[in-house]
N, C-alpha and C positions, 0 to 999 in steps of 0.2 A: 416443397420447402416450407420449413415453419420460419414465418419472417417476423412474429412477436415474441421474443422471449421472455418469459417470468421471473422475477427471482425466485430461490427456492425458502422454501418453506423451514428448512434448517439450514445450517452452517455446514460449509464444504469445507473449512478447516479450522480448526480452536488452536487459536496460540495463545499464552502467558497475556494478557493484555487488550484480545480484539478477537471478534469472529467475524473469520470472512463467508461472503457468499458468492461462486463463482458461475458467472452466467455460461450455460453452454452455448454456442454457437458457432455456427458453419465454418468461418474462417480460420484457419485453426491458426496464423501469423501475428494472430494478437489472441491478448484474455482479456476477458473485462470482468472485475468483482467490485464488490461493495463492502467497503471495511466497518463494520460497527468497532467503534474505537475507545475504550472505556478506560484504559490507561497507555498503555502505546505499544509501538513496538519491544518485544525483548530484545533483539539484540542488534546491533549495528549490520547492515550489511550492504552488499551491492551485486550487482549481476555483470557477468563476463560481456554479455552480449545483448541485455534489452535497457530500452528507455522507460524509466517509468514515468508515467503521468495521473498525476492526483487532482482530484476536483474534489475540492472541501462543500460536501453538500449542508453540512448546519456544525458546528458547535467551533470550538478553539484549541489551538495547539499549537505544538511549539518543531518545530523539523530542525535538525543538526546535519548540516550537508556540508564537508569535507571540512568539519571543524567549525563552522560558522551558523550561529543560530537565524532561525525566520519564525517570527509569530506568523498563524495565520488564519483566518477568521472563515466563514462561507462564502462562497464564489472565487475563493480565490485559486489557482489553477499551480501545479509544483512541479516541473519537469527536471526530473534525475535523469543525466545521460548514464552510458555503460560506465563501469570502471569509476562511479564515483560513490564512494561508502557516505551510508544516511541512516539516522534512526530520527523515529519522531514521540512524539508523550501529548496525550490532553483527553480532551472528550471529546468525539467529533464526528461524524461520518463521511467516509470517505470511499468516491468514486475513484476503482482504478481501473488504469489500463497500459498493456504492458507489451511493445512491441523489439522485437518478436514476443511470443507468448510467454509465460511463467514455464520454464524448465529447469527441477532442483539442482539439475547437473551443472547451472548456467549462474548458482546463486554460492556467495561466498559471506559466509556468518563472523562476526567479530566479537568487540566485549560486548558486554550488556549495556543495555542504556543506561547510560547519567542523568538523562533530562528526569528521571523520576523524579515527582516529590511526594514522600509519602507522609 
């Protein structure tokens, strides 16, 4: 068993706003990635069935979770249960992890982010 995983080298997915990097590893009941976050998420969403959990590794942003804003700076930790729609905006990187795992089947997309400011 490989029990150090690296991050990769490129981006496991480009959205509108952020490139993630998703770590592979053995347990497949969570993901764990790294968001480089350079304007935020595109669009509002939530997942039927995972918790997400954020760890603000360096910079600032702003999260919108069920209608209610949260600045939030590095160290600070974001837990989205299932069933609760969020989007976020700033500069920032961001530790996630996502139990059960990231599955699109599991993911429900909304408007576009407001928090923008362009």
């Amino acid at each position: 068993m490989e029990y150090i995983k690296k991050l990769p080298l490129e981006p496991s997915f480009i959205q509108n706003g952020l490139n993630g990097y998703s770590y592979e590893i053995a347990n497949k009941n969570i993901s764990i990635d790294i968001e480089d976050v350079y304007k935020g998420h595109e669009k509002y969403c939530k997942s039927l069935v995972s918790t997400f959990i954020y760890y603000v590794l360096e910079g600032t942003g702003v999260f919108k979770i069920e209608n209610n804003k949260y600045n939030v700076e590095q160290g600070d930790v974001i837990e989205i249960p299932p069933n609760t729609e969020f989007v976020f905006a700033g500069k920032m990187r961001l530790l996630l992890i996502m139990n059960p795992a990231f599955n699109k089947d599991n993911e429900v997309d909304g408007a576009y982010n407001d928090l923008y400011v362009d």
